[in-house]
Backbone as CSV, one residue per row, in Angstrom:
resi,resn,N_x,N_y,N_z,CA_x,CA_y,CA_z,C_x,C_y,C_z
1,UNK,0.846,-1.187,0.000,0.000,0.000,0.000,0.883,1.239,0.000
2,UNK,0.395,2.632,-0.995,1.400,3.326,-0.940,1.041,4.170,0.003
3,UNK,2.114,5.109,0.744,1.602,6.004,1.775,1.622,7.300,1.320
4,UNK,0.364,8.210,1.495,-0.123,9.287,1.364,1.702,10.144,1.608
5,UNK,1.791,10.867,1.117,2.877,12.021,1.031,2.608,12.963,2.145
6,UNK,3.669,13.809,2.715,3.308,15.030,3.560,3.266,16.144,2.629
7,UNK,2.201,17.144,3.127,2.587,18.412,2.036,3.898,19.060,2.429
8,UNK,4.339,19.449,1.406,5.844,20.051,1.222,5.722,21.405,2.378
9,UNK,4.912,22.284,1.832,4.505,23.293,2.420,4.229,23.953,3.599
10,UNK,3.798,22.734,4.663,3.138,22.201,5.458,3.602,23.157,6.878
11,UNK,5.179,23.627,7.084,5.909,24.130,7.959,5.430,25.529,7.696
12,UNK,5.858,26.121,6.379,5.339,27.405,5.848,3.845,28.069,6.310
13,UNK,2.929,26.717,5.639,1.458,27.362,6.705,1.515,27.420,8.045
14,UNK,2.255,27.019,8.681,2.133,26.530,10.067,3.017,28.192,10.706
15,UNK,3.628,28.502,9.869,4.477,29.809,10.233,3.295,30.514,9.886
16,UNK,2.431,30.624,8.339,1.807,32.139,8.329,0.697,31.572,9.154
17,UNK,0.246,30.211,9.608,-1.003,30.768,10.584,-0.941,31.056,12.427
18,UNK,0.326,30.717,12.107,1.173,31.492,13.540,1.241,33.442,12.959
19,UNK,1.317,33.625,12.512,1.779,34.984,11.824,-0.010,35.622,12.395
20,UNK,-1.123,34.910,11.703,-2.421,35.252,11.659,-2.675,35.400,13.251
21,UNK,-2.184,34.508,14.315,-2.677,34.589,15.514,-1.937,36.014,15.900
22,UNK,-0.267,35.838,15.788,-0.104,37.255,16.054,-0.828,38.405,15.645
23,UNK,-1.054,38.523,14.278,-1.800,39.947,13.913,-3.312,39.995,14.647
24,UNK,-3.842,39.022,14.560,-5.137,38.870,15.589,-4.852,39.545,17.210
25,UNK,-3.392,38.924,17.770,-3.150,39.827,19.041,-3.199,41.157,18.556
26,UNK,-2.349,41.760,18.064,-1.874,43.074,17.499,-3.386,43.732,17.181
27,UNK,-3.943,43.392,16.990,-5.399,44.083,16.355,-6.200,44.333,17.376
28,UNK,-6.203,43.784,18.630,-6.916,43.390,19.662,-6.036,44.498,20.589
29,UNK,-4.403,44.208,20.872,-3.875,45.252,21.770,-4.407,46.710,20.730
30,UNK,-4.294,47.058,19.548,-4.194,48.346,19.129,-5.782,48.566,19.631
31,UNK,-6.730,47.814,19.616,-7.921,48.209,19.565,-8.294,48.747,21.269
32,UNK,-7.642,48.175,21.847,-7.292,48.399,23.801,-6.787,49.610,23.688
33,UNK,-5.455,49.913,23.035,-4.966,51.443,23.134,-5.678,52.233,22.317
34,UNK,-6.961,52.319,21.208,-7.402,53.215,20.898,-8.460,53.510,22.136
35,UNK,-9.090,52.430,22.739,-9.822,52.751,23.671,-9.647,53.377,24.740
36,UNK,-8.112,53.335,25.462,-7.640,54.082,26.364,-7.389,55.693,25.699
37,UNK,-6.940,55.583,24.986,-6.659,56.958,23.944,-8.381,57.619,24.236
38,UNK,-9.457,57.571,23.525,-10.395,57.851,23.506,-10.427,58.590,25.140
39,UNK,-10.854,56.926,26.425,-11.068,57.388,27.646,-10.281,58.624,27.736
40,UNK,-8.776,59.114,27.542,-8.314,60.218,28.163,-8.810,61.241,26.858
41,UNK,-9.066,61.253,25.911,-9.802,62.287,25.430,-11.201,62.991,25.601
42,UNK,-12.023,61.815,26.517,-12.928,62.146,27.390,-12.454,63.113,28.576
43,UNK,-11.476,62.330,29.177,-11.371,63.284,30.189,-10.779,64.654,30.176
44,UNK,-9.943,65.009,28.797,-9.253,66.199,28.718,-10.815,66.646,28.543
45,UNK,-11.663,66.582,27.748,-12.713,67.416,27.186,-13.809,67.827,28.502
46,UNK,-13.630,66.832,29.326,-14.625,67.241,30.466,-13.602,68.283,31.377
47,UNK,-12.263,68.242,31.301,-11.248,69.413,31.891,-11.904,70.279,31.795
48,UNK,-11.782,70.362,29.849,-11.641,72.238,29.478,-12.952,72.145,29.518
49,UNK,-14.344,71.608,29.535,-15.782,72.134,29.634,-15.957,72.410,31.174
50,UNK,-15.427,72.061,32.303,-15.282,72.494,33.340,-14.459,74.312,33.683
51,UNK,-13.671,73.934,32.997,-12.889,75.247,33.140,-13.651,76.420,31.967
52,UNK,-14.601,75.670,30.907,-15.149,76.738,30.123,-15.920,77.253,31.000
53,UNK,-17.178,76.570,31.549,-18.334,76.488,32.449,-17.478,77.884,33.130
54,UNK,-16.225,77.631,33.578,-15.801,78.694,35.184,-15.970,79.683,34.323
55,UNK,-15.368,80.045,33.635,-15.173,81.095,32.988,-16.778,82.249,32.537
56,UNK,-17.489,80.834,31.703,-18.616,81.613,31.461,-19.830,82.266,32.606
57,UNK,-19.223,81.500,33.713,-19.607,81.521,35.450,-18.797,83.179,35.396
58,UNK,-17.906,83.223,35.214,-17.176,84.785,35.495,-17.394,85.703,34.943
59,UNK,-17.914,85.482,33.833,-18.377,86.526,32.767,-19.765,86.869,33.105
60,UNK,-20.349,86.058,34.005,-21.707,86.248,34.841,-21.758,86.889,35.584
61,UNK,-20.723,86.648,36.617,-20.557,87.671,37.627,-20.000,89.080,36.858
62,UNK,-18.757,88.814,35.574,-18.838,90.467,35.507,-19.801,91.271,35.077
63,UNK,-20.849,90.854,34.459,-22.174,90.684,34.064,-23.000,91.889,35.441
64,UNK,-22.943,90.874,35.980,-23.962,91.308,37.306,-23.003,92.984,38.215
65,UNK,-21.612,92.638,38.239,-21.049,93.667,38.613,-21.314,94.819,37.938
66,UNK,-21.123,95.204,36.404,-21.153,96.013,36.029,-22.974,96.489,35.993
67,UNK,-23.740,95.565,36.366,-25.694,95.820,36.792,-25.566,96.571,37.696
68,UNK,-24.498,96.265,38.943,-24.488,96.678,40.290,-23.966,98.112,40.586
69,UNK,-23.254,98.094,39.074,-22.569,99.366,39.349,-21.383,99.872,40.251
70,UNK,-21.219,98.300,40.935,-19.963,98.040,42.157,-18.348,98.849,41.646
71,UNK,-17.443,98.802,42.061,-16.348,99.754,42.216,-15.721,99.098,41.198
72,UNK,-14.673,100.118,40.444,-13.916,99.421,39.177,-12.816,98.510,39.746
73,UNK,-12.290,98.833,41.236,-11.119,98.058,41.202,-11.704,96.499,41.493
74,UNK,-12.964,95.956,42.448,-13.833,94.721,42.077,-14.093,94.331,40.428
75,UNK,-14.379,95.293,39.439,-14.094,94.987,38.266,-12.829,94.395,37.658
76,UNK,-11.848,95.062,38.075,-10.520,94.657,37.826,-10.196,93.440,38.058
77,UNK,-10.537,93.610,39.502,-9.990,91.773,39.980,-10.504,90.357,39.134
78,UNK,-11.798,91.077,39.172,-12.694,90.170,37.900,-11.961,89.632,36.884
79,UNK,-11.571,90.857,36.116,-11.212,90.952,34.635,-9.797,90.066,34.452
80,UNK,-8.938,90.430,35.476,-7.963,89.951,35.629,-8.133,88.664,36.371
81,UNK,-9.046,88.251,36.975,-8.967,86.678,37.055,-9.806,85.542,35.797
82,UNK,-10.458,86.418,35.183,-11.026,86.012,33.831,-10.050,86.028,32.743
83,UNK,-8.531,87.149,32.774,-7.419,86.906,31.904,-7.119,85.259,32.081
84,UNK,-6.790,85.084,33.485,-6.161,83.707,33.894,-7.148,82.587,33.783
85,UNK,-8.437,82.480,33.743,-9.032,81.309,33.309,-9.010,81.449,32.113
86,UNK,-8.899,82.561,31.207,-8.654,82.196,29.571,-7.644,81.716,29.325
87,UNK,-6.308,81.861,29.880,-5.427,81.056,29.689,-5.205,79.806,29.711
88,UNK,-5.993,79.230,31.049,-6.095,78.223,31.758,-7.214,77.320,30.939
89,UNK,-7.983,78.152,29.804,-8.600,77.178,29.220,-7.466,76.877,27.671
90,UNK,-7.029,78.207,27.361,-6.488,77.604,26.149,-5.435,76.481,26.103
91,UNK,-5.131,76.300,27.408,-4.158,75.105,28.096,-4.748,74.023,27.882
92,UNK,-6.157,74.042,28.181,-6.902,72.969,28.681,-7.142,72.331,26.857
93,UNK,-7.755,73.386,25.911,-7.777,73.122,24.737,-6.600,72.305,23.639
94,UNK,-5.814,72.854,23.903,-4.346,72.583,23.612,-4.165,70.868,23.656
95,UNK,-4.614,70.965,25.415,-4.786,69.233,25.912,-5.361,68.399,25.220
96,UNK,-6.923,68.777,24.678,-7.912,68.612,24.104,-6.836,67.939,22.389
97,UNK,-6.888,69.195,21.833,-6.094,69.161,20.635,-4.785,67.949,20.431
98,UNK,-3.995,67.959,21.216,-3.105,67.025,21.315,-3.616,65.733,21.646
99,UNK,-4.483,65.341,22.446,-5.366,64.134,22.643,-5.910,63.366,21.442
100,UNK,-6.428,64.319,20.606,-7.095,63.983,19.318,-6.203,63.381,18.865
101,UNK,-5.144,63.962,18.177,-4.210,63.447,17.582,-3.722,62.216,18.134
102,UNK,-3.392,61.969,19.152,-3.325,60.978,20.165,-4.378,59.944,19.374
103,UNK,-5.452,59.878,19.338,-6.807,59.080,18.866,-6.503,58.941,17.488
104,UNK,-6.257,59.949,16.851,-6.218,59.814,15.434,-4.984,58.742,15.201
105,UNK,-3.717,59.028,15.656,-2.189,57.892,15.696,-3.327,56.637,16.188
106,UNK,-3.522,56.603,17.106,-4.139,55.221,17.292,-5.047,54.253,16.305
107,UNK,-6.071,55.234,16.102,-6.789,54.852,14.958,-6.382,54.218,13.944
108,UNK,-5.279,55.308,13.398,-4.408,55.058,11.999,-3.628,53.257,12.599
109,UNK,-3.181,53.332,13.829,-2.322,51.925,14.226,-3.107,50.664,14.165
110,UNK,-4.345,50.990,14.191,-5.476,49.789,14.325,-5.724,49.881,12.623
111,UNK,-5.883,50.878,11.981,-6.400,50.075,10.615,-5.365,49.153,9.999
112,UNK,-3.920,49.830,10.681,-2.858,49.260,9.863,-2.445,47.912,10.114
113,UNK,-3.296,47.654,11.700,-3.071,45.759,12.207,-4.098,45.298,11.555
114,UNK,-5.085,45.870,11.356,-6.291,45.272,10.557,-5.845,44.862,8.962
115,UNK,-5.271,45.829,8.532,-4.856,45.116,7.073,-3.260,44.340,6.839
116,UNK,-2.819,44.403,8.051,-1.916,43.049,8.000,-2.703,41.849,8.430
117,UNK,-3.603,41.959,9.143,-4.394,40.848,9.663,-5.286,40.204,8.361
118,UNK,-5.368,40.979,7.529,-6.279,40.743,6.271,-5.238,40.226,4.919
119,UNK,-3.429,40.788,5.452,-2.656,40.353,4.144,-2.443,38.753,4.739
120,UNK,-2.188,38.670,6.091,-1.846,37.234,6.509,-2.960,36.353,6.274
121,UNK,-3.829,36.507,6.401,-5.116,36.023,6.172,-5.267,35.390,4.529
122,UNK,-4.888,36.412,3.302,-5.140,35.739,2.379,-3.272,35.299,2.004
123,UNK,-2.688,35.334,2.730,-1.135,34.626,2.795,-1.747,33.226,2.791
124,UNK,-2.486,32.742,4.165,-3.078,31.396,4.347,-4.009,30.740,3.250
125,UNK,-5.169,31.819,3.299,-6.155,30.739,2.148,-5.276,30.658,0.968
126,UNK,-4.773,31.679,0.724,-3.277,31.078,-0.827,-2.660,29.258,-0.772
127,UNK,-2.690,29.468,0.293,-1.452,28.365,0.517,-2.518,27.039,0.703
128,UNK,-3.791,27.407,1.508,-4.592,26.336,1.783,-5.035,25.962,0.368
129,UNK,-5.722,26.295,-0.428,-6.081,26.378,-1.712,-5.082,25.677,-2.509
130,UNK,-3.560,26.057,-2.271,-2.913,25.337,-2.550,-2.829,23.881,-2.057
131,UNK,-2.664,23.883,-1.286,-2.889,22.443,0.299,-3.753,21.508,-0.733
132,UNK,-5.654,21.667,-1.581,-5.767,21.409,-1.421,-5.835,21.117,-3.154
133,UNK,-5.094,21.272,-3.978,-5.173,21.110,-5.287,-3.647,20.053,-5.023
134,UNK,-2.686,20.257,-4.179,-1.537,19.554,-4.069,-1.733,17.998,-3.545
135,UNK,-2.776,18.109,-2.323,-3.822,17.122,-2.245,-4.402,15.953,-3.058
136,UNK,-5.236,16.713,-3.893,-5.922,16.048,-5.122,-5.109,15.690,-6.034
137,UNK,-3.952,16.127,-6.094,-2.613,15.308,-7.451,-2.045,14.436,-6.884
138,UNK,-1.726,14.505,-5.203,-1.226,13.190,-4.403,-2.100,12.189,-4.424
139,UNK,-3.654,11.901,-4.314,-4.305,11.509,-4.312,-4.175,10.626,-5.603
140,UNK,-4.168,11.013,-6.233,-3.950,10.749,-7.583,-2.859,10.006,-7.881
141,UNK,-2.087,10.303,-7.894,-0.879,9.541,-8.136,-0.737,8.510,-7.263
142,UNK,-1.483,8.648,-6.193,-1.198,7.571,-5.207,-2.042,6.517,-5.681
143,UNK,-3.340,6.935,-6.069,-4.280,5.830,-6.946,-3.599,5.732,-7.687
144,UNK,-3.045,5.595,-9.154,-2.250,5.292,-9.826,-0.975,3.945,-9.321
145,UNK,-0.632,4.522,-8.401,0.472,4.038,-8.034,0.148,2.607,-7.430
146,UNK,-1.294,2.409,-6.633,-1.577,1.438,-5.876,-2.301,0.596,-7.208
147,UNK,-2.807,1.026,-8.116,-3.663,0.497,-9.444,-2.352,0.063,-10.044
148,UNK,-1.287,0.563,-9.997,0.365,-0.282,-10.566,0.380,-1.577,-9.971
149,UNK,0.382,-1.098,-8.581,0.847,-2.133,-7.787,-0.064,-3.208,-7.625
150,UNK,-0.931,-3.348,-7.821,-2.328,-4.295,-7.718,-2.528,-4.942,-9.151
151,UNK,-2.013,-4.366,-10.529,-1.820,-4.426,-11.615,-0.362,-5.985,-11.403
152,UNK,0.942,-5.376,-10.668,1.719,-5.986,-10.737,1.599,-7.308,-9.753
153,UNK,0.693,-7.298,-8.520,-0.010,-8.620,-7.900,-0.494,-9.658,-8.537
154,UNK,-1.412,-8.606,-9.511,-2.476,-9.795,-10.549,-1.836,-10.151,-11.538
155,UNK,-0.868,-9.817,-11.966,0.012,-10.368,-12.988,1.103,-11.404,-12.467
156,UNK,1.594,-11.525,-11.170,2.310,-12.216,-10.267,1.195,-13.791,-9.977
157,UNK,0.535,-13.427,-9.895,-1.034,-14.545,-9.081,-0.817,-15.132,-10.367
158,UNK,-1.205,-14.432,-11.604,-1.410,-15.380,-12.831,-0.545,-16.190,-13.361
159,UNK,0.841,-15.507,-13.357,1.704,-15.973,-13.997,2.080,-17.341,-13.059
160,UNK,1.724,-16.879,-11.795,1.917,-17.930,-10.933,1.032,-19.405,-10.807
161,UNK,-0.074,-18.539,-11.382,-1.081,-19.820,-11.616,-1.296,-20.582,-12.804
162,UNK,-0.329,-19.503,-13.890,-0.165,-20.622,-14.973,0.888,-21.323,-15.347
163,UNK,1.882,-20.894,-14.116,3.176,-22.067,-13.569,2.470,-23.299,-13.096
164,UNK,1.559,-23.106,-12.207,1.130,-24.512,-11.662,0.451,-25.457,-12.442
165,UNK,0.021,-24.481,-13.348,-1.094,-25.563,-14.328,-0.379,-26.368,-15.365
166,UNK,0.905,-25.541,-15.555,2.029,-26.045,-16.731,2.305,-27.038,-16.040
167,UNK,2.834,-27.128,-14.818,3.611,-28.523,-13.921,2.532,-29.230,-13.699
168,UNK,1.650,-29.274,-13.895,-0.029,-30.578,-13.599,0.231,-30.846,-14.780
């Protein structure tokens, strides 16, 4: 009986579908760090809407001061602590701004595990596809080969049986 062949190949798939589990990790960690990315872009944005809120809170009170008609140097203090929460927000914005980008790098890092995850992917069905046309010619030849060999039995049996009949 002849024995089925190993595929040649066989080590090679075994590397790219090791390759596929990695990019599957990789797709999964990038997709964790876009999510952390995001969470702190939540939280910069609830910063500066806190620190907007103060501000537009101050512009209330200078609001009401100048209703009151209260003294300019209480105006002042105002004005000048409303300089420093504008600052203190464009800080906060800045945060905001740089965060994004932050999200956006991430983003961009996840599509880019996603389409290695998609080149390894058809790396494999290539090769399986191959696997299974390489298959069907072993198959083949192996029928062949056993239809030889069963060919060369029955020709052995006969010849053998028309030895015996010659010596009767």
């Amino acid at each position: 009986m002849v024995k089925m062949p190993e595929y040649p190949l066989l080590d090679v798939l075994n590397v790219k579908r090791k390759r596929i589990d990695d990019a599957k990790r990789l797709v999964q960690k990038r997709e964790e760090e876009l999510a952390e990315e995001a969470e702190k872009l939540k939280k910069c944005e609830e910063a500066r809407d806190v620190v907007k809120q103060h501000l537009n809170d101050k512009y209330d009170q200078l609001r009401r001061e100048f209703e009151q008609s209260t003294n300019t140097d209480k105006i002042q203090r105002i004005r000048a602590y409303i300089d420093v929460v504008k600052v203190k927000l464009e800080e906060e914005n800045k945060k905001v701004e740089e965060q994004k980008k932050q999200v956006e790098q991430a983003e961009k890092n996840l599509e880019e595990a996603k389409e290695l995850l998609k080149m390894r992917m058809r790396e494999v069905d290539k090769l399986e596809k191959h696997k299974e046309e390489w298959l069907k010619v072993a198959r083949r030849e192996m029928e062949l080969e056993e239809a030889k060999e069963l060919d060369e039995i029955g020709s052995v049996m006969f010849l053998g049986h028309m030895r015996k009949q010659k010596n009767h």
